[in-house]
Structure formats: structure tokens, C-alpha cells
C-alpha positions as CSV (number, residue, x, y, z in Angstrom):
1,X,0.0,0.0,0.0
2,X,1.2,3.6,-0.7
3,X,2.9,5.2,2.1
4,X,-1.0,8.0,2.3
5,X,-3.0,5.4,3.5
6,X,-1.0,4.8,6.2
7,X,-0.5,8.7,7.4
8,X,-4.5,8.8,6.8
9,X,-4.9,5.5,9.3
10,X,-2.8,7.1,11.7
11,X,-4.7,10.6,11.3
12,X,-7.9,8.8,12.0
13,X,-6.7,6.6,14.8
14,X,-5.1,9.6,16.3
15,X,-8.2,11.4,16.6
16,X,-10.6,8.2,18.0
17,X,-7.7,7.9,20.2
18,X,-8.3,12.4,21.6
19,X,-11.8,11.6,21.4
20,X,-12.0,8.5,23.4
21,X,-9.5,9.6,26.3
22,X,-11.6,12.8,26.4
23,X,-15.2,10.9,27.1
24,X,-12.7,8.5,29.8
25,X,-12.1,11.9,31.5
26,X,-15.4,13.4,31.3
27,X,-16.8,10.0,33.1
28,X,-13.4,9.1,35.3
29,X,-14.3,12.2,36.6
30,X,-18.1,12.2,37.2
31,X,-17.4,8.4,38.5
32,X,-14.6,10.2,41.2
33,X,-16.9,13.1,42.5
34,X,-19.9,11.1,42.9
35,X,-18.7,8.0,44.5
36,X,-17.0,11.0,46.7
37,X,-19.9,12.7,47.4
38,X,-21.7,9.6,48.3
39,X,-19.0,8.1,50.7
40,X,-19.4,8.9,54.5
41,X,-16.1,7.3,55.7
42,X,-12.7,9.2,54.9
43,X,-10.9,6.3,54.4
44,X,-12.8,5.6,51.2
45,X,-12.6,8.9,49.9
46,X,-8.6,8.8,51.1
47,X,-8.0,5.6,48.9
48,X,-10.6,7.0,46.3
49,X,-8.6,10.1,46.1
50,X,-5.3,8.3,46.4
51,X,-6.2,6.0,43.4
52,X,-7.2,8.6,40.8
53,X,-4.4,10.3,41.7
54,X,-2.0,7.0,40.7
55,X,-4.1,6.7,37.8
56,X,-2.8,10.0,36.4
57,X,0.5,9.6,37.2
58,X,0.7,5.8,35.2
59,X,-1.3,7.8,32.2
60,X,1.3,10.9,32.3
61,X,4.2,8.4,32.2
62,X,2.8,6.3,29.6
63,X,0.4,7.8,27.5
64,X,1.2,10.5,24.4
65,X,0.4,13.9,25.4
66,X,-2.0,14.3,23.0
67,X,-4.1,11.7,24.4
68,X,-3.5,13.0,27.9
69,X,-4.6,16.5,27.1
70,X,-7.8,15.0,26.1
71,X,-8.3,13.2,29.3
72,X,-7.7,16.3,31.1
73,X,-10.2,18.3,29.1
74,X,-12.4,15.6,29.8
């Protein structure tokens, strides 16, 4: 195949890639302050807030930044 299709794939996969990490965010984040608001003990909300914390530091180490932008909009 010419060397276009590929550079279109990777457009295309680039941007379900931006979108998708950007509707992970949006609900990764609704998920966090809900189960947050709904917990009475602070040791959940400790190891709640502890865990989405580790989360984004794994997806800043091994994610591209484009992709990690989007999760931050989101």
C-alpha cells in the first residue's frame, strides 16, 4: 500500500484515540466526584482520592500527550 494510506490511518486513529480519552475523563471524573460525594467514611474517599491520583500519574508516564490532554479536558 502507498505510504497516504498509512499517514490517513494514523490521522484517523489519532483522533478516535483524543476523542476517546476525552469521554474517559469526562466519566473518570463524574465516577470520582460522585462515588466522593456519596461516601461517609474518609478512608474511602482517602483511597478513592489516592487511586485517581496514581491513575494519572501511570497515564502521564505512559500515555502520548495528546491523548492526555484529552483526558484532562475531559
Amino acid at each position: 500500500m502507498p505510504d497516504i494510506v498509512y499517514e490517513i490511518i494514523n490521522l484517523i486513529a489519532s483522533l478516535i484515540r483524543f476523542l476517546g480519552m476525552g469521554v474517559l475523563g469526562l466519566a473518570l471524573g463524574w465516577l470520582v466526584l460522585d462515588l466522593f460525594k456519596k461516601s461517609g467514611n474518609w478512608q474511602f474517599q482517602i483511597a478513592l482520592f489516592l487511586g485517581f491520583v496514581g491513575l494519572i500519574i501511570a497515564m502521564a508516564y505512559y500515555l502520548p500527550w495528546g491523548a492526555l490532554g484529552a483526558f484532562a479536558i475531559g
